[in-house]
C-alpha positions in Angstrom: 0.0 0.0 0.0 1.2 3.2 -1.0 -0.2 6.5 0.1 0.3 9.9 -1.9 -0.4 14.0 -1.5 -2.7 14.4 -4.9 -4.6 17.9 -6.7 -4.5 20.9 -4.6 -2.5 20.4 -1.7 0.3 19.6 -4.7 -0.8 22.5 -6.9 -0.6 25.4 -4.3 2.9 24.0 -2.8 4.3 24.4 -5.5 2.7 27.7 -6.4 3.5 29.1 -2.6 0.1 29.6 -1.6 -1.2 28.3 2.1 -2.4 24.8 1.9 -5.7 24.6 3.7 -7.2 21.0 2.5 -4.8 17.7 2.1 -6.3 15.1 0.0 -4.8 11.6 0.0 -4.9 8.8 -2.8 -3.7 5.1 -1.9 -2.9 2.7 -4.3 -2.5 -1.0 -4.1 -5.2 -1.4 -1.4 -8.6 -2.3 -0.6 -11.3 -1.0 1.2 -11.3 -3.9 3.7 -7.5 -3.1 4.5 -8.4 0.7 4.6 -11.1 -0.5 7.1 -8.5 -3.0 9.0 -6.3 0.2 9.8 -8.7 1.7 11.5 -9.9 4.2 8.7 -13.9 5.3 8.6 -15.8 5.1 5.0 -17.4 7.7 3.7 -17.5 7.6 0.1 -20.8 6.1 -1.4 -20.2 5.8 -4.9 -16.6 4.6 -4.6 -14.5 4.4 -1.2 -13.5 7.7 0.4 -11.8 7.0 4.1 -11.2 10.0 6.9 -7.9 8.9 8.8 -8.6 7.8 12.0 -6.6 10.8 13.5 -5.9 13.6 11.2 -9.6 13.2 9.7 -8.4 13.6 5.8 -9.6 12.5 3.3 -8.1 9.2 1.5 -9.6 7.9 -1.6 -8.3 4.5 -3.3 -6.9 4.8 -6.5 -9.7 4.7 -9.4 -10.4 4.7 -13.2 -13.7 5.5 -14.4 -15.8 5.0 -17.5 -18.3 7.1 -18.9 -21.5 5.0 -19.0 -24.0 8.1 -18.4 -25.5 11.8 -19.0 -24.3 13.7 -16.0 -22.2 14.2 -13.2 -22.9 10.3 -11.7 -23.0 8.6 -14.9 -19.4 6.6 -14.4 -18.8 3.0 -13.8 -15.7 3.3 -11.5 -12.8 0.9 -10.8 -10.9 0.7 -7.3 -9.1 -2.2 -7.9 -6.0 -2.6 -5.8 -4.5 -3.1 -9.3 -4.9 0.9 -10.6 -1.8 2.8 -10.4 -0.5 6.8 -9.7 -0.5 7.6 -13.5 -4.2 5.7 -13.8 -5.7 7.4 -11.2 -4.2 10.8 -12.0 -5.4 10.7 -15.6 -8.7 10.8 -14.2 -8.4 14.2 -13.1 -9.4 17.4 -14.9 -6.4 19.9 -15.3 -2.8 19.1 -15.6 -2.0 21.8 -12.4 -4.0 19.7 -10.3 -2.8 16.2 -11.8 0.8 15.9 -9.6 1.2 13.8 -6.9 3.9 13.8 -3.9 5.3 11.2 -1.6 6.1 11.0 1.8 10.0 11.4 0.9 8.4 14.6 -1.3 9.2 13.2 -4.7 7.2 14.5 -6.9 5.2 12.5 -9.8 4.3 14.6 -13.0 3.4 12.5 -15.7 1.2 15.1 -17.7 3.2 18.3 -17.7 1.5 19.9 -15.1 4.0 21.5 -12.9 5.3 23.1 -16.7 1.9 24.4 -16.8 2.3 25.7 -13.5 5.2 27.8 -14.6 4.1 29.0 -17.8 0.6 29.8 -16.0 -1.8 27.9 -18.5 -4.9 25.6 -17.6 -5.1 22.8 -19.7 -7.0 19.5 -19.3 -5.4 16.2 -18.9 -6.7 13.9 -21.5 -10.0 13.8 -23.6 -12.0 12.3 -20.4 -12.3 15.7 -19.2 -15.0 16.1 -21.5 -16.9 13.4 -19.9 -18.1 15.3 -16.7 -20.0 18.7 -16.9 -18.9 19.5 -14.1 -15.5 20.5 -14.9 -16.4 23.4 -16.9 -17.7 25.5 -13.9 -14.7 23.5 -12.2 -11.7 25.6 -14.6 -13.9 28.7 -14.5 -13.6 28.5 -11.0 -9.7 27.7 -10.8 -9.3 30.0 -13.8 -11.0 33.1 -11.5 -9.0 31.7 -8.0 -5.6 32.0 -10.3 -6.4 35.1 -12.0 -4.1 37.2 -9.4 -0.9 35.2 -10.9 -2.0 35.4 -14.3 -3.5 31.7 -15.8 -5.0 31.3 -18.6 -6.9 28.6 -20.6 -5.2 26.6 -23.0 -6.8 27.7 -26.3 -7.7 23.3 -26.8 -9.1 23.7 -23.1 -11.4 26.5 -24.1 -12.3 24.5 -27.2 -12.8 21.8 -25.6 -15.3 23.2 -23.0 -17.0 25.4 -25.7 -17.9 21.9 -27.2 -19.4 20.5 -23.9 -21.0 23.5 -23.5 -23.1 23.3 -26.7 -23.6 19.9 -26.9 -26.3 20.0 -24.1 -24.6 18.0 -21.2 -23.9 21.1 -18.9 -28.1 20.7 -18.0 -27.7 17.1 -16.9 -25.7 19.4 -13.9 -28.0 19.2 -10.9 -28.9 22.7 -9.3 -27.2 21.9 -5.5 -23.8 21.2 -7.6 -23.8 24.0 -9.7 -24.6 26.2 -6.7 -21.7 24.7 -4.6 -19.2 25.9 -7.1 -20.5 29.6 -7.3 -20.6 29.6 -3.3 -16.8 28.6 -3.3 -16.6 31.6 -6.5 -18.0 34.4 -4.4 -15.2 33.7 -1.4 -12.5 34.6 -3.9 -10.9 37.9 -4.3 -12.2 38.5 -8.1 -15.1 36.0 -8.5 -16.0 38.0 -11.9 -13.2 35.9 -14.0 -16.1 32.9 -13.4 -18.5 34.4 -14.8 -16.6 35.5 -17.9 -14.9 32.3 -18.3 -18.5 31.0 -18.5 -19.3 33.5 -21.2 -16.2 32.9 -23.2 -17.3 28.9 -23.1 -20.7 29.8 -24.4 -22.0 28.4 -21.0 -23.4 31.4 -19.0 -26.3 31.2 -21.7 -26.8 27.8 -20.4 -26.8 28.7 -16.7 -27.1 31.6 -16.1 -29.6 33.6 -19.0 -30.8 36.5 -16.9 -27.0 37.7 -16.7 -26.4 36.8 -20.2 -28.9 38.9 -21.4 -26.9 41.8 -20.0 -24.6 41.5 -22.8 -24.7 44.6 -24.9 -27.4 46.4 -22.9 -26.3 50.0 -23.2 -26.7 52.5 -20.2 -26.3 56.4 -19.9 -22.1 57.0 -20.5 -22.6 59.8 -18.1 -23.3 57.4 -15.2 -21.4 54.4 -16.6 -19.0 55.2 -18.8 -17.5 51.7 -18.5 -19.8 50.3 -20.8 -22.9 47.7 -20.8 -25.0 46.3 -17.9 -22.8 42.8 -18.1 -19.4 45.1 -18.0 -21.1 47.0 -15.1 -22.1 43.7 -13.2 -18.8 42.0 -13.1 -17.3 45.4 -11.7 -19.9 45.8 -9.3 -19.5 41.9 -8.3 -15.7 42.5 -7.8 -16.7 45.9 -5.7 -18.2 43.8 -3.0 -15.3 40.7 -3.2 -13.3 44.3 -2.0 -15.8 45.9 0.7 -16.9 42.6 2.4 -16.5 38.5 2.8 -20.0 38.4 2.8 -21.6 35.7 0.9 -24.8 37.4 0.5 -23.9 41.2 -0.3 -21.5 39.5 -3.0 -25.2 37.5 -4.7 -26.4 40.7 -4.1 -24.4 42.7 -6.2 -24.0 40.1 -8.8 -28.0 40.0 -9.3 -28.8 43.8 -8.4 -29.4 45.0 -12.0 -31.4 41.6 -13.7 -33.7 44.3 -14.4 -32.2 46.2 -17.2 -32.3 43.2 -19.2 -36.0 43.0 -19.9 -35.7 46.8 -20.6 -37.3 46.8 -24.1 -34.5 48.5 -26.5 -36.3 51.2 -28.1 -35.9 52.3 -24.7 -32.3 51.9 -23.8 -30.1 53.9 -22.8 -32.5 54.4 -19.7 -33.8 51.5 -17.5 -37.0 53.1 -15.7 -38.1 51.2 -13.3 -35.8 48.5 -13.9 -35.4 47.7 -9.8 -39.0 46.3 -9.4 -38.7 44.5 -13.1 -35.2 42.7 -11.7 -37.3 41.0 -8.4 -39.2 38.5 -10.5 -35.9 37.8 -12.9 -33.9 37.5 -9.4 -36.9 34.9 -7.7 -36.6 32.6 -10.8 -32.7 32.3 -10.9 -32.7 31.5 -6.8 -35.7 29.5 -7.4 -33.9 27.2 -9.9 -30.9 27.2 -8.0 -32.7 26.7 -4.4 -30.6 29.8 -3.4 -31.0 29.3 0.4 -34.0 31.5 1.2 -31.8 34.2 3.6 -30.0 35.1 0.5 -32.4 35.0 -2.4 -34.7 37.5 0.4 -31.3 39.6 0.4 -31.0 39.4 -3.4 -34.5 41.0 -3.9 -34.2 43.5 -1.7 -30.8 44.7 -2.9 -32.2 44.4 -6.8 -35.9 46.4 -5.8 -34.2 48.9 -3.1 -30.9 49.9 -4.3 -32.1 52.5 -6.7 -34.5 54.6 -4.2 -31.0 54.0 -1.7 -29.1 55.9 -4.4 -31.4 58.7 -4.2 -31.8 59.2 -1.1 -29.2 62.1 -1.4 -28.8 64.8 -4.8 -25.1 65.9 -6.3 -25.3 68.4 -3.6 -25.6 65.8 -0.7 -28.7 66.7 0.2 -31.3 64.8 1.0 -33.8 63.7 -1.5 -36.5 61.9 -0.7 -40.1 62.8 1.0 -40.2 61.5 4.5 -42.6 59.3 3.7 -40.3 57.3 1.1 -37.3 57.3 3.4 -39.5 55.2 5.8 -40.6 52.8 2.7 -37.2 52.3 2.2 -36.3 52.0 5.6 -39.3 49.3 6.6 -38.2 47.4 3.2 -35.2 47.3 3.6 -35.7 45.4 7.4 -33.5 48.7 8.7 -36.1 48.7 11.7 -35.4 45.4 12.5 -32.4 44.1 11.6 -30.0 46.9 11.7 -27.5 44.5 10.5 -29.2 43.5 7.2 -29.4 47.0 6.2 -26.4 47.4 6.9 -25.2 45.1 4.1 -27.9 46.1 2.0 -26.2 49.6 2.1 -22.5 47.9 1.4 -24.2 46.2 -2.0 -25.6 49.6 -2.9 -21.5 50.8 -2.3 -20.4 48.6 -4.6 -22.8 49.1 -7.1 -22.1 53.0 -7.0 -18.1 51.9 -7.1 -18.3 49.6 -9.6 -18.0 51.9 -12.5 -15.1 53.0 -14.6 -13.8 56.2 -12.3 -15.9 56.0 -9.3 -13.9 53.1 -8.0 -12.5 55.0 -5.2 -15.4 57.7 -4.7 -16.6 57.9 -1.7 -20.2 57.1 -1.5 -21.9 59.4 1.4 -25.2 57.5 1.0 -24.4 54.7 2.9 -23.2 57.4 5.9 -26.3 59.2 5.3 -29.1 56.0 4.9 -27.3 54.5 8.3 -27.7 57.4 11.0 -31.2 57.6 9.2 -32.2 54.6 10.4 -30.7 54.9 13.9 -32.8 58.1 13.9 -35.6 56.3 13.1 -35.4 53.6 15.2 -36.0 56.3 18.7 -38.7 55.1 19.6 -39.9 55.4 23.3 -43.0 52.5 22.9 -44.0 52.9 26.5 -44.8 56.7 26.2 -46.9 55.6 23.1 -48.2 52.8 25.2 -49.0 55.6 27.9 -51.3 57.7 25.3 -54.1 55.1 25.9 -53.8 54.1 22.1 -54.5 50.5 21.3 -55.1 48.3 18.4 -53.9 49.8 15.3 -53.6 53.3 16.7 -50.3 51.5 18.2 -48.6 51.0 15.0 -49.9 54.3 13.2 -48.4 56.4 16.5 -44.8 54.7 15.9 -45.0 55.5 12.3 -46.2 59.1 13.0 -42.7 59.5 15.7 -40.4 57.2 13.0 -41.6 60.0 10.3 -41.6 62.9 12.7 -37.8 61.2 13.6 -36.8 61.6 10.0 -38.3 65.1 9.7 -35.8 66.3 11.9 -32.7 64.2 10.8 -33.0 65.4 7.2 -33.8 68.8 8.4 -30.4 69.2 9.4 -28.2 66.7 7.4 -26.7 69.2 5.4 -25.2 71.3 8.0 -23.6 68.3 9.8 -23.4 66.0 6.8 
């Protein structure tokens, strides 16, 4: 039995990034041995053990056969008999096709660590094409590498264009697609995925409502980086800069859906494209089963963020009649979760920074909007309570004091804006 470091504990080494997950491959073993040394089974579909101490994964060498549509459809052999250079022609890029020792020899039989150097992506053999999968896979390595300059291999991005059109990519279930844009929005510029997709001809596939951003003009004045899809991947990469946060980062990906059903006769403006984007925002989280915290989050930012933007003028003045600032404010869950509006004011940051020359503009709404709310929110319930109102009258009086509240804030932002 013979136990190897495989894929991305290998890759990143090598590349001198911080290793954060070790995955193991044994070969010449079975799973009754792997069982015999005290080693816990996890794998279903073929034997995955978790080390009886360290907890890491440690999968017996395999080969597989296509035999289906889809991400499952492969007859898969773990016989004791499958070597290194078997098992690692199974995997999908040559950077994450190395293998290391114990004594840290390294085992590179398809070019990979050249690759490495020379900073390309390139599948391993002509099984790549066999799994769906591994098209969101590279577009997600390809955006996680984009900081030390990788590229696809121009037979890669053939070769994916081809699996992309050939209908295979919607035998994908939703939960698996979804996984790999949750690990997308933790990196540092999660936009390279999405154009990686486009370049492929698969965001059509998956993703329609932001391919239909594509050459959707917009007032130069306001974005004079270009169309809504340019606007989108700038505004996504915004939030990768102004928070972790997985939601703020859907939110600003999804924000402008809207401007997409904007007929063209009527482009370069998008009236009223905020409310249009909340149905176009529903169906994509709906097919994806977007968790419901974050599709609620993705609505709000995609119906609220436009009102948000003018709640103060070019003079920094406020904007808005009271009564809208408290629409916004209720909406917008600023009255009771302070916390959520919060980031729903950090996705409307991002969209105002993620334009060509507003990148380091400061944006005073998001200053403004959150004392507002905190004015808002002074409410002294038991003084209501003591009026003798009940009933409805409750919720009317606390209204009248949150609007009476804002009267007074905006009456004298300006002076201490």
């Amino acid at each position: 039995m013979q136990v190897y470091l495989v894929g991305g504990a290998v890759r990143d080494a090598l590349l001198g990034i911080a290793v954060k997950d070790r995955d193991w491959v044994v070969v010449g073993a079975s799973p009754q041995q792997m069982l015999a040394a005290g080693y816990e089974q996890v794998g279903k579909d073929f034997p995955v053990f978790l080390h009886p101490k360290t907890k890491e994964e440690y999968a017996l060498a395999r080969m597989e056969r296509k035999v289906g549509q889809g991400y499952h459809g492969f007859a898969i052999d773990y016989d004791p008999k499958v070597t290194l250079e078997e098992d690692l022609i199974r995997r999908d890029l040559t950077i994450n096709a190395m293998a290391q020792d114990e004594h840290g020899q390294l085992f590179d039989y398809y070019g990979g660590q050249a690759d490495l150097q020379n900073r390309v992506l390139r599948h391993v053999s002509d099984a790549f094409a066999e799994d769906p999968l591994r098209v969101l896979r590279v577009a997600r390595f390809a955006a996680k590498l984009a900081p030390l300059g990788f590229s696809l291999a121009p037979e890669t991005r053939t070769l994916m264009q081809q699996m992309a059109r050939s209908g295979e990519l919607q035998a994908l279930t939703p939960e698996r697609v979804w996984q790999e844009v949750v690990k997308v929005m933790s990196l540092a510029k999660p936009s390279v995925f999405f154009e990686v997709l486009d370049e492929v001809d698969a965001l059509s596939v998956l993703f329609p409502e932001l391919s239909q951003l594509k050459g959707v003009t917009q007032p130069l004045e306001h974005h004079p980086e270009g169309d809504v899809w340019t606007h989108t991947l700038m505004v996504l990469d915004a939030a990768a800069s102004l928070t972790e946060n997985f939601d703020v980062r859907l939110g600003a990906l999804l924000h402008d859906l809207g401007k997409g059903v904007t007929l063209p006769e009527l482009w370069p403006k998008h009236h009223g494209h905020e409310q249009a984007g909340v149905p176009l925002v529903q169906a994509l989280c709906a097919r994806y089963r977007v968790p419901n915290k974050s599709a609620l989050f993705a609505e709000k930012v995609a119906a609220l963020h436009g009102l948000i933007h003018q709640g103060l003028d070019k003079e920094d003045k406020p904007h808005l009649k009271p009564a809208t600032f408290l629409k916004v404010l209720t909406q917008g869950m600023a009255l009771k979760s302070p916390e959520l509006f919060e980031h729903l004011l950090l996705a409307c940051e991002a969209d105002a920074k993620g334009r060509l020359g507003f990148e380091n503009r400061a944006y005073r709404q998001r200053t403004f909007w959150s004392q507002l709310a905190k004015a808002a929110n002074q409410v002294d319930n038991q003084a209501i309570l003591a009026t003798g109102v009940t009933g409805k009258a409750i919720a009317d009086a606390i209204e009248q004091v949150r609007l009476q509240n804002i009267q007074d804030f905006i009456k004298y932002w300006h002076f201490e804006g």
